[in-house]
C-alpha positions in Angstrom: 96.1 91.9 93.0 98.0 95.6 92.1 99.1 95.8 88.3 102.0 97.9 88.6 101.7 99.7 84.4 98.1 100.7 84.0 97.3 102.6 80.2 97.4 106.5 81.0 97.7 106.2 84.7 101.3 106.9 86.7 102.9 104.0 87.7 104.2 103.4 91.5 108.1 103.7 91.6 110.1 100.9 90.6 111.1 99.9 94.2 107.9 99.9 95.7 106.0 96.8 95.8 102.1 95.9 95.9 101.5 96.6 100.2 99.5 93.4 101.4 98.5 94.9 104.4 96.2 97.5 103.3 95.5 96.6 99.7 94.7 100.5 99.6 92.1 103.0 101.3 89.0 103.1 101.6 87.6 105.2 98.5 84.4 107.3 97.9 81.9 105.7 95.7 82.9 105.1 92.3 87.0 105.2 92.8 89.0 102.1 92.9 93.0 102.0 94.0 95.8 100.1 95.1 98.8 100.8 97.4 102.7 99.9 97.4 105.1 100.2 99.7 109.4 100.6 100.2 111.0 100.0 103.7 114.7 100.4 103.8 117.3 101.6 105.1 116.2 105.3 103.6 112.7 105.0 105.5 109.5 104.1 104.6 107.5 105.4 101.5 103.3 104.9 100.8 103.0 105.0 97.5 98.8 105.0 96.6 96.6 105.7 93.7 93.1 105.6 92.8 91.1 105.7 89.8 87.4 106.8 88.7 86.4 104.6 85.1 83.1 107.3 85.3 85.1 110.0 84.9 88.3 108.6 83.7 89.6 111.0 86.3 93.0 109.5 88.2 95.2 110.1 91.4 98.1 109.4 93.5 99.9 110.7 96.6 102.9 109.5 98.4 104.3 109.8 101.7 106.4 108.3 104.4 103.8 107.3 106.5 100.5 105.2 105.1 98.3 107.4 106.7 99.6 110.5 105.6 99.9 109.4 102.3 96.0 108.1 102.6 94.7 111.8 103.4 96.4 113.5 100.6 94.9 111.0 97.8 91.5 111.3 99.4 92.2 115.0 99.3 93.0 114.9 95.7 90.0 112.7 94.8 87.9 115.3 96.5 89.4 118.5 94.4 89.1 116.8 91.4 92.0 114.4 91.0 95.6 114.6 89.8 95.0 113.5 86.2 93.1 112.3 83.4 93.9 109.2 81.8 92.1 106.9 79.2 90.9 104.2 81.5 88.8 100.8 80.0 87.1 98.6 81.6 86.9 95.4 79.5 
């Protein structure tokens, strides 16, 4: 189940909800995600984000297309991420 909020990590867009079909991309080792979705009238949006609790290290892409958006968040995890946020496991 996506939690839209989570503490130090950017938060999908309001109109986006959680995308049942994909439930989010396969992630290297150690990286967890989610993915969210908008189709309407103004086109489709992939909304994805992923999150290491090693190395508190966080990122998201977004694109019109899932697979688009999919490459550039795996590209981000690979460079280092787009963020770091206080992440806790509890």
């Amino acid at each position: 189940m996506a939690h839209r909020h989570l503490l130090a990590i950017d938060s999908p867009p309001d109109d986006h909800a959680p995308d049942s079909q994909t439930l989010g991309p396969v992630l290297p080792l150690g990286w967890d995600g989610d993915a969210w979705q908008r189709e309407d009238s103004n086109g489709n949006s992939y909304w994805l984000r992923a999150w290491n609790k090693s190395t508190s290290r966080y990122s998201v892409a977004q694109a019109e297309t899932y697979e688009t958006a999919r490459e550039s968040l795996l590209q981000d995890i690979e460079t280092g991420g787009s963020g770091l946020g206080k992440i806790t496991v509890k």
